[in-house]
Each structure stands twice: as structure tokens, then as C-alpha cells.
N, C-alpha and C positions, 0 to 999 in steps of 0.2 A: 648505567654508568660503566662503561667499556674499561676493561685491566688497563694498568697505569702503564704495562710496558705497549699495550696497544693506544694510547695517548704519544707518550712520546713519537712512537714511530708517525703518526699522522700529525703533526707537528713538523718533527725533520721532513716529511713528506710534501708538507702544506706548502713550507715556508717559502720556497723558491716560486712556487706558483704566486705564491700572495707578491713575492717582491717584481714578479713580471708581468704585474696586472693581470693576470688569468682569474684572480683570487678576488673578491670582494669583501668587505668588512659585510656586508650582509649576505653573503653566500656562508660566510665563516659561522655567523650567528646563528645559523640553521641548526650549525650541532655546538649539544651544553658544554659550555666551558671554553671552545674552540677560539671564540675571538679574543679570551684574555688570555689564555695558554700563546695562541700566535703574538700576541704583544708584547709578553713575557719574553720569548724565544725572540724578538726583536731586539730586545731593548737587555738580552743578557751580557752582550760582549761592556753594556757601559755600566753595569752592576757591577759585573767584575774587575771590570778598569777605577774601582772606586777605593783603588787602594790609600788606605787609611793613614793619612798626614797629619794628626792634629796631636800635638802632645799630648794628652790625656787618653784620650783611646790609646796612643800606640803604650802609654805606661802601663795600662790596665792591661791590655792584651801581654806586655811583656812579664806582666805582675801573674797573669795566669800559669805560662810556661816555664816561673819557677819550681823547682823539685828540685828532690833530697838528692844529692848526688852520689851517694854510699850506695843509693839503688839503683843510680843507672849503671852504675859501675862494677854491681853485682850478680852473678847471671842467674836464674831462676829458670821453671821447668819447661817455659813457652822459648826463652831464648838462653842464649850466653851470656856471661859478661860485655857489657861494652868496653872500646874503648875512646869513651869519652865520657863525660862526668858535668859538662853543661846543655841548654836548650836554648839558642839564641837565632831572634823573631828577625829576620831577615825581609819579607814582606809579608803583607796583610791585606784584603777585601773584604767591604762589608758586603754583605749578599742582601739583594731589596728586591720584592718581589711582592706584591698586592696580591698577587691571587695564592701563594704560598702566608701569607699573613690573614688574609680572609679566613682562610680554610683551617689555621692554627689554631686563631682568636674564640672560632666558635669549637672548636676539641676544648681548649682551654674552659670557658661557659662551663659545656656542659660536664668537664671533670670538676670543676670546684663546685659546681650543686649536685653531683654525687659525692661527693667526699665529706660536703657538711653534714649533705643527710646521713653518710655514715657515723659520723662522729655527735652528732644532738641525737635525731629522730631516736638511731638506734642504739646511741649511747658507747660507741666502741671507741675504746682509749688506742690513740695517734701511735704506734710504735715507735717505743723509745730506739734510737740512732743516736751516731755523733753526727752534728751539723756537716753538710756538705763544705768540703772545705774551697771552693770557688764562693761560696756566698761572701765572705768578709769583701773577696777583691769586687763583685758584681755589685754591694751599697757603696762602697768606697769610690770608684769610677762609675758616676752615673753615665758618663757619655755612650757605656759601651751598649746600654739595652736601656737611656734614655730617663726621664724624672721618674715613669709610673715603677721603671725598676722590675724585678721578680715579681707574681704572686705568691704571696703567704697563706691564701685562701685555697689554691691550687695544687701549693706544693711544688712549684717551678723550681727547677733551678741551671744552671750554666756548664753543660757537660762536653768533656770531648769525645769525638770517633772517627777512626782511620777509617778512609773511604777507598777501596781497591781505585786505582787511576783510570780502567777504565767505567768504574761508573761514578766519578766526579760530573761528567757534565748531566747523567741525569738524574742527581743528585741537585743539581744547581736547577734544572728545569722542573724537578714535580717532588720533589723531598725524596726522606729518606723510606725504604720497602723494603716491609720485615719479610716479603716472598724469597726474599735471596740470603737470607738466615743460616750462617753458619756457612754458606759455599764461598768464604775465606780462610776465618779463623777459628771458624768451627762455633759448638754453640754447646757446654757447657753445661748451661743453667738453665736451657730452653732453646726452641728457635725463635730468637727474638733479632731485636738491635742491640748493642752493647752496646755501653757508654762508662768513661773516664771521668772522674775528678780533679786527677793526676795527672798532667802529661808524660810524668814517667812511666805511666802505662799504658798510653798510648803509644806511645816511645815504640815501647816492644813490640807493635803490632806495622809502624811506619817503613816504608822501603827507600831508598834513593830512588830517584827520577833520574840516575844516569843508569840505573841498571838496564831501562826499556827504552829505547830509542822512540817507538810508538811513542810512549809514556811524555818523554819530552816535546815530541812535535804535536800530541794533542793541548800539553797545557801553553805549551808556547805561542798555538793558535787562541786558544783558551783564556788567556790569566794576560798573556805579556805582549802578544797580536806580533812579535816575531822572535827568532831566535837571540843568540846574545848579539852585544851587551846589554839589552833592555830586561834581561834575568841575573836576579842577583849576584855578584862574585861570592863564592865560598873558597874555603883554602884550599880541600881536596874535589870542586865542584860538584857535588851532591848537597843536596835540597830534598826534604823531610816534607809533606800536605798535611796537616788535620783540621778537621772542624770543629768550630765550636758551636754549639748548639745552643738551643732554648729548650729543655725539655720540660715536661707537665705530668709528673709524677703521679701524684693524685695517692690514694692510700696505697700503700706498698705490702706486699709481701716480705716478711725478710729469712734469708736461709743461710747456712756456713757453709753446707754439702753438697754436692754434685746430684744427688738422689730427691734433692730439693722438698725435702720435710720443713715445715712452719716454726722460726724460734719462737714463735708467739701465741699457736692457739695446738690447743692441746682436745682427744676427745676423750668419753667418759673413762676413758682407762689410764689416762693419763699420758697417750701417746701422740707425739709429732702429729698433726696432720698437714697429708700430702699437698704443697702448694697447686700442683699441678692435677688434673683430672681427665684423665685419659691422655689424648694428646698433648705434647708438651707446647703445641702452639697458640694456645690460649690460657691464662691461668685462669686457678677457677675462683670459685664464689667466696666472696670474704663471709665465714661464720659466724650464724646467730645474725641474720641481717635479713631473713628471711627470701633466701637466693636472689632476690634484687641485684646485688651488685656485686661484681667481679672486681678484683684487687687490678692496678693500673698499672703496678709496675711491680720489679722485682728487684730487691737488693740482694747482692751476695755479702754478705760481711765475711771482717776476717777471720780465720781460726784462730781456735786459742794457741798460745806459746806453743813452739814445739819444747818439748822434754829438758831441763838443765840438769845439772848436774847434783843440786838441791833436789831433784826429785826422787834420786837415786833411794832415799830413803823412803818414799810411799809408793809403793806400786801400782796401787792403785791411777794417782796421779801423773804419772808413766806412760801407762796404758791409755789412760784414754786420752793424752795427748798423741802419741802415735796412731793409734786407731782415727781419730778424726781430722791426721794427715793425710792417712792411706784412702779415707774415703773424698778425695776431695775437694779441694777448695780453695780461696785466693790466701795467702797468708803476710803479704807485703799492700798491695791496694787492696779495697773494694772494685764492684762492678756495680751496675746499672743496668737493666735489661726491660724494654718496652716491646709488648706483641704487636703493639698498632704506630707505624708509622708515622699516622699524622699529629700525635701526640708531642714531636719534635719538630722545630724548624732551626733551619742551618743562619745562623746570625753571621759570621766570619770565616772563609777562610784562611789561614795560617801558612807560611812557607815558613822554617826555620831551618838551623843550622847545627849538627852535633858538632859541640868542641870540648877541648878537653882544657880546663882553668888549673894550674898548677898550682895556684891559691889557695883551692877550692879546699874544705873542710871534710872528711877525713880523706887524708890523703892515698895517689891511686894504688897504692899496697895495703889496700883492706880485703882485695881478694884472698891474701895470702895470711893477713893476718886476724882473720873471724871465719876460721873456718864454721862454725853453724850459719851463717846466713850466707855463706859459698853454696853450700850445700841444699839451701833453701828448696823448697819444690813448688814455688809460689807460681800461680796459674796465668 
């Protein structure tokens, strides 16, 4: 099975051959996977032309891209303040793809019959989380992933991630690939894929498509087959990309720190143990399972409070909230982090719109007036 970045290129390669007859459906069949990847790569421009019209998808889609607005509005350690304070869903495609769903369906299989056997065979309690907060909107709008919904057996759930613009389209032809881990926005908590809840943290990671001229004439070839006006109007003409996903969790790791120690399993001395083992590009063996099975994914949870001014009296309490900023960690979202690509598939992409609601709830002078969460150093 040939690297994914050496698929794609024979692919773009094939394709023109296959549309000038040079190319045969059974020349193609010779090599694994080639005659459904070419079908794929045919049949991508009418995937993404399937931009999403049906009242209920587009509410659910829009029900996702709500967030708190005090946070987009307040800057944190990855970016600045904005200045805008909403997230409005300008256009949408669903992304369909058979051989990306084949290949998902059976990750998915074989994660939820390791996960059970973690959880019966060998008895290991599900680490306690708060519920992903896209679950409520994903049972509420079935249309958006359909009657059977998420797995609960699996540990599915509905994440977002900013795709740098030029690897959207091979992204839409062979998923997402944890080989290019962190040559964006860096990688934290491992070299993995990162993944959202929140589109306000996505937010922080999204760029304008008028910044790159490329940028616009690939999606425009891409998403909208030509330039304006078949691309949304905005007020200041900037348009936001992210995906929504299906990812397949499976038993998790969960960490607060950058140095990625376990908040859940401890060894005979009573110390963290290392989620990570040797290289940060695999995590390693879920304990007491007898090395069988490796943890699927990684949550970063948030740190605790930083320091008030009620602390002032225990020092204690002080300290090691400062201490477990300085080493650190997300303190406004959580993150998501998968080492194996195919564990995700891309359900939607998303164009939206930053504006700012003069409405909106607390209003845009909370930069000036909270100074602690100005000051935030949330990741």
C-alpha cells in the first residue's frame, strides 16, 4: 500500500489519461484501490457542488458554529483579540465519498471492539469527561450524519479542524494525514491531528481566503467552479474554511499539560504516568490491559482556574494554580488529538463569516473590562 501523498499524485496523474481514453477501467484495476480513488477524483467537483439546502442541515450546521462570544472577543496566547464577536455559516457541502466511508466504517468496527474489550474483558472504567458539546446538536438534527447517528459504542463524535488551503483538496480526495502533524499550527500535545468542539477555537486557527490569491483561485476552481458572484458576498469579503468531521475516539487518554502525564492512571508510587512512550507519534498502551491495546485518542482538558484573589489567603492554592499555567495547557477550550488519520472522516465543509453583533451578550468592552481573562494564556 504506497504513502497517501504517493496516491494522490498518481491520481492527479491518472486522471487526464483516464478522461482521454488512454486509461481503462481495467488498466486502472491492476493497481489496489486505483479504480475507486479515479472515481472519487471524478466525481469530486459534484460532492462538493452539494452545497447544503435543506432547512434542517443548514440549522444544525448553523446550531454547530454557535460560540460564546466573550471568547472570540478575547485574545488568548495562540492569537489576539478579535474583532468580531459572531460565526455566520455563509455556505456549506456535504462531502460523499464511498471509498473514504468504506475505509472509515471498518476503523470505526475495529475501534469499538477494542474499546469494549477494554472496558468488560479488562474491566477498565470509561474516563470520566464532560460530554462533548456538539453531541446535543448531532441527536437533535439527524439529518446532519443521518437515523443511525454517532456511535456510543465507539465513542464517535462531531469535531471541527482547520485545514491549511492548500491541503483542502487532499484532504477531500484521501482524508485527513497525521504525517504533516504540527507543519501548521504546531503540535502541543503530540504530533497528531487536532480537533475542535468549539468553533471558537477553531476560529483561532482559520485565515481569510483574500489573504492568498492562490488560496481563492484553487477554492474557486474547487467549491464554486468560478470566481464571483457564485462566492458568497461578505461585508469586508473575507470567508473563513473548516471541517466538520466524524471522528472515532475510541478510549482516550486524558492530560491538562503539555508534558502529557495521564489524569487517570497513576504507577506504584503514585505518579502520573507518561501518556506518551518514547516518540510523541504514537501514544502508548492503555495500563493494566496487558499491552494489547494502545489509547485512540487524546484529550487535552482544561486547567484549573487561574489564581483569584480569594486565593490570596492559601498559598498553597496559588501556587499550584500558577505552576499548572506555566507548564502548559488549554484553559478556555479543550482539544482532541488522533495519531491515525483514518479514524476521522470529513462529513462538511463549512465557509462562514466573522461579524461582529452589537447585540450580542457581553458587550465588545470586556477586553477592557476582565482584565484576567485579557490576560488569559489559553493555547
Amino acid at each position: 500500500d504506497p504513502h497517501p501523498d504517493v496516491r494522490y499524485a498518481a491520481v492527479d496523474a491518472l486522471e487526464p489519461l483516464f478522461r482521454n481514453g488512454l486509461l481503462t477501467e481495467r488498466h486502472a484495476s491492476k493497481f489496489e484501490n486505483a479504480a475507486k480513488m479515479l472515481e472519487d477524483s471524478r466525481n469530486l467537483t459534484t460532492r462538493c457542488e452539494s452545497i447544503v439546502n435543506d432547512e434542517q442541515t443548514w440549522k444544525g450546521l448553523e446550531r454547530l458554529l454557535e460560540t460564546d462570544s466573550e471568547r472570540l472577543v478575547v485574545g488568548g496566547r495562540d492569537r489576539s483579540g478579535g474583532e468580531h464577536n459572531k460565526l455566520t455559516l455563509k455556505a456549506a457541502w456535504r462531502v460523499c465519498s464511498s471509498f473514504q466511508s468504506d475505509k472509515y466504517e471498518r476503523v470505526v468496527d475495529e475501534v469499538r471492539n477494542e474499546l469494549q474489550n477494554i472496558l468488560h474483558k479488562h474491566k477498565k472504567p470509561f474516563p470520566r469527561s464532560e460530554p462533548i458539546r456538539t453531541h446535543r446538536t448531532a441527536r437533535e438534527y439527524t439529518s446532519l450524519l443521518g437515523k443511525d447517528g454517532l456511535s456510543e459504542t465507539a465513542n464517535e463524535a462531531l469535531l471541527f479542524h482547520v485545514p491549511s488551503y492548500d491541503g483542502i483538496k487532499h484532504i477531500l480526495f484521501g482524508g485527513l494525514n497525521e504525517r504533516f502533524a504540527g507543519s501548521i499550527h504546531g503540535a502541543a500535545f503530540g504530533d497528531g491531528i487536532y480537533f475542535a468542539e468549539d468553533a471558537g477555537k477553531s476560529d483561532q486557527y482559520a485565515q481569510s481566503d483574500m489573504l492568498s490569491p492562490e488560496a481563492q483561485q484553487l477554492l474557486a476552481k474547487l467549491l464554486y467552479k468560478s470566481p464571483n458572484p457564485s462566492r458568497p458576498a461578505t461585508a469586508d469579503g473575507s470567508l473563513f474554511y473548516v471541517l466538520v468531521c466524524r471522528v472515532c475516539l475510541g478510549f482516550p487518554a486524558r492530560t491538562q499539560y503539555a508534558e502529557c502525564n495521564s489524569m487517570d492512571e497513576r504507577d506504584e508510587c503514585g505518579r502520573p504516568i507518561p501518556i506518551f512512550t518514547g516518540t510523541r507519534r504514537e501514544l502508548g498502551r492503555v495500563p493494566r490491559t496487558g499491552g494489547k491495546h494502545r489509547y485512540h485518542s487524546l484529550y487535552a482538558e482544561l486547567l484549573p482556574p487561574r489564581p483569584s484573589a480569594s486565593d490570596d489567603d492559601d498559598p498553597v492554592a496559588s501556587t499550584t494554580k500558577c505552576e499548572a499555567v506555566a507548564q502548559g495547557g488549554v484553559t478556555r477550550y479543550r482539544e482532541f488529538m488522533l495519531t491515525h488519520g483514518e479514524q476521522a472522516k470529513v462529513e462538511f465543509l463549512l465557509a462562514y463569516e466573522r461579524e461582529y453583533d452589537k447585540d450580542a451578550k457581553p458587550p465588545f468592552s470586556i477586553r477592557k473590562s476582565n482584565s484576567s481573562l485579557s490576560e488569559s494564556t489559553e493555547h
